[in-house]
N, C-alpha and C positions, 0 to 999 in steps of 0.2 A: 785471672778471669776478668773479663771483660764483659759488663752488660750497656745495652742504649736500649734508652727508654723516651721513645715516641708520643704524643699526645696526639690521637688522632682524632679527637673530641670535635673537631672543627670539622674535619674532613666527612664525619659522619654523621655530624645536623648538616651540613650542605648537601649529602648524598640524600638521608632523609626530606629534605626540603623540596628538593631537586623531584623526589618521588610523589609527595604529594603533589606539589604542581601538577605533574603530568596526570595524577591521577582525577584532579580538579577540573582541570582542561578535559580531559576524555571524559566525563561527566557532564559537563556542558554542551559539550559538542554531541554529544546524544542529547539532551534534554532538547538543544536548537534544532536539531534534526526531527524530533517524537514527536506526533502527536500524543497532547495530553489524555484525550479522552479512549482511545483506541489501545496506545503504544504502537499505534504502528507510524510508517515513514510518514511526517507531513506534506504540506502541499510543496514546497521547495525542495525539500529531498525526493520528494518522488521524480518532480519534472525533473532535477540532475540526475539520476539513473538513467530515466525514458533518453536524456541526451548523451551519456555514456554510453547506452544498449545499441541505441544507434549509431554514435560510432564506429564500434565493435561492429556492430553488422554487416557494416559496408565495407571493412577491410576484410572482413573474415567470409561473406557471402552466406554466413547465417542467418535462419530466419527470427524474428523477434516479432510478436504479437503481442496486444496491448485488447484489454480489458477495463472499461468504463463503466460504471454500474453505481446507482443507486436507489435510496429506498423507495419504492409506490406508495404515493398518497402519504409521506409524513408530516405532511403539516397536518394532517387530521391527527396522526398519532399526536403531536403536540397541543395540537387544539383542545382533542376530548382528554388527554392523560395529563398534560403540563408536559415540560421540559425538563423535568429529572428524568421522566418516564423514556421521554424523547433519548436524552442520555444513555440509559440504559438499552436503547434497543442498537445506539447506533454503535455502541460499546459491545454489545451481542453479535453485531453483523461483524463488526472486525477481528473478533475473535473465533467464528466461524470460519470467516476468509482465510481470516491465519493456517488455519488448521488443513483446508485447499489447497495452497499454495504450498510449491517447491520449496525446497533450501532457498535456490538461487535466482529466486524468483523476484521483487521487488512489489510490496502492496502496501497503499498510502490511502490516507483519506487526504483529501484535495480540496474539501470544503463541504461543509454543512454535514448532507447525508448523500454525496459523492466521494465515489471512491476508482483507488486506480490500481490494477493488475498490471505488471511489465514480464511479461512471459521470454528471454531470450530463450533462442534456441528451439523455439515452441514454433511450430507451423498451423498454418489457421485451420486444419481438421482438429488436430490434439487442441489445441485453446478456445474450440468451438465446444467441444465437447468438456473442457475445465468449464465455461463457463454455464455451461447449463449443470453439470453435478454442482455447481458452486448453487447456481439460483435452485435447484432441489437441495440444498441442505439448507440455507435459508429459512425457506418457509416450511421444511420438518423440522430445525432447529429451535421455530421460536414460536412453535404451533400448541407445543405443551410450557411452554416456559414460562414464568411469571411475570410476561412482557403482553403488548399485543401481537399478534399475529401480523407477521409482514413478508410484503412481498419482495424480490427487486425485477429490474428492467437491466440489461445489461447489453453494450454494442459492445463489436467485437471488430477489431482490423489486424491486417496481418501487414508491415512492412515493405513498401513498395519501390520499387526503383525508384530515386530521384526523391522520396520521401527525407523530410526533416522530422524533426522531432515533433515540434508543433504539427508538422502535416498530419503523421501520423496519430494525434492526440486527438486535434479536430474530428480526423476518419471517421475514428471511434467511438465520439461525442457522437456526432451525426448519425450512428449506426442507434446510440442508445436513444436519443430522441427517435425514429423511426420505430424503434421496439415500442416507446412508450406511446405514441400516435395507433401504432399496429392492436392496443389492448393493454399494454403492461405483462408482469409475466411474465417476461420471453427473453430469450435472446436478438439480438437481430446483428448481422453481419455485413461490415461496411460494404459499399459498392466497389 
């Protein structure tokens, strides 16, 4: 009878080792990617989607719509509540959002109480009509809740020939300043 006997002790703290890294690294690279206050994508990972989607569209001739939106009148929320208050609501709205939004959808806060939808595959009827059910749960969402009351403004653009990413970002900015010039409220849809 013949036995061998292996010590493979070594072999399996380096597989072990090997695992945590990787699971270390995939932890960070979400935390770099998150916004803290939200959990949803931050402003860098949103715009690399928005440049990804784009991509994709232009080889594939799919449509991709982009949604801009954010809160009306909060620096009065932070003014009269403070800024945890502020926190709380803009933490409200992105968890609302969330709940709007597709699987394969891409929604980021981009800065402050700015926020960004990347709709691939979405044509500007269907993501005209996300963005107004989105701005109706909103203000039913946060009309009973132990926040203030708020509203958003949201511009909407749909993917254009010869459009870049930026083009396409800008559209929608422009689209949401015009809603917020037009009353607040609303939607308003690039030109």
């Amino acid at each position: 009878m013949f036995m061998v006997i292996r010590d493979v002790t070594e072999k399996y703290l380096l597989q072990r080792d090997r695992n945590v890294a990787l699971e270390t690294a995939r932890l960070a690279r979400k935390e770099a990617d998150t916004d803290a206050l939200t959990g949803l994508a931050n402003r860098r990972c949103a715009m690399a989607a928005l440049d990804r989607a784009v991509a994709v569209a232009r080889r594939s001739g799919q449509p991709v719509s982009l949604i801009v939106f954010d809160i009306d009148h909060f620096k009065q929320v932070n003014d009269r509540h403070g800024h945890l208050v502020g926190d709380r609501v803009i933490a409200k709205v992105g968890r609302i959002a969330a709940r709007q939004a597709r699987e394969r959808d891409c929604l980021g806060r981009i800065g402050g109480e700015e926020f960004l939808w990347l709709m691939p595959g979405c044509d500007a009827c269907s993501a005209l009509r996300a963005a107004e059910r989105l701005r109706w749960a909103i203000e039913a969402g946060t009309h009973s809740a132990p926040i203030p009351s708020i509203t958003i403004s949201a511009g909407h653009a749909e993917m254009e020939q010869g459009d870049a990413a930026l083009t396409l970002f800008a559209r929608a900015d422009e689209a949401l300043y015009a809603a917020k010039r037009e009353g607040r409220n609303r939607v308003a849809q690039a030109a």
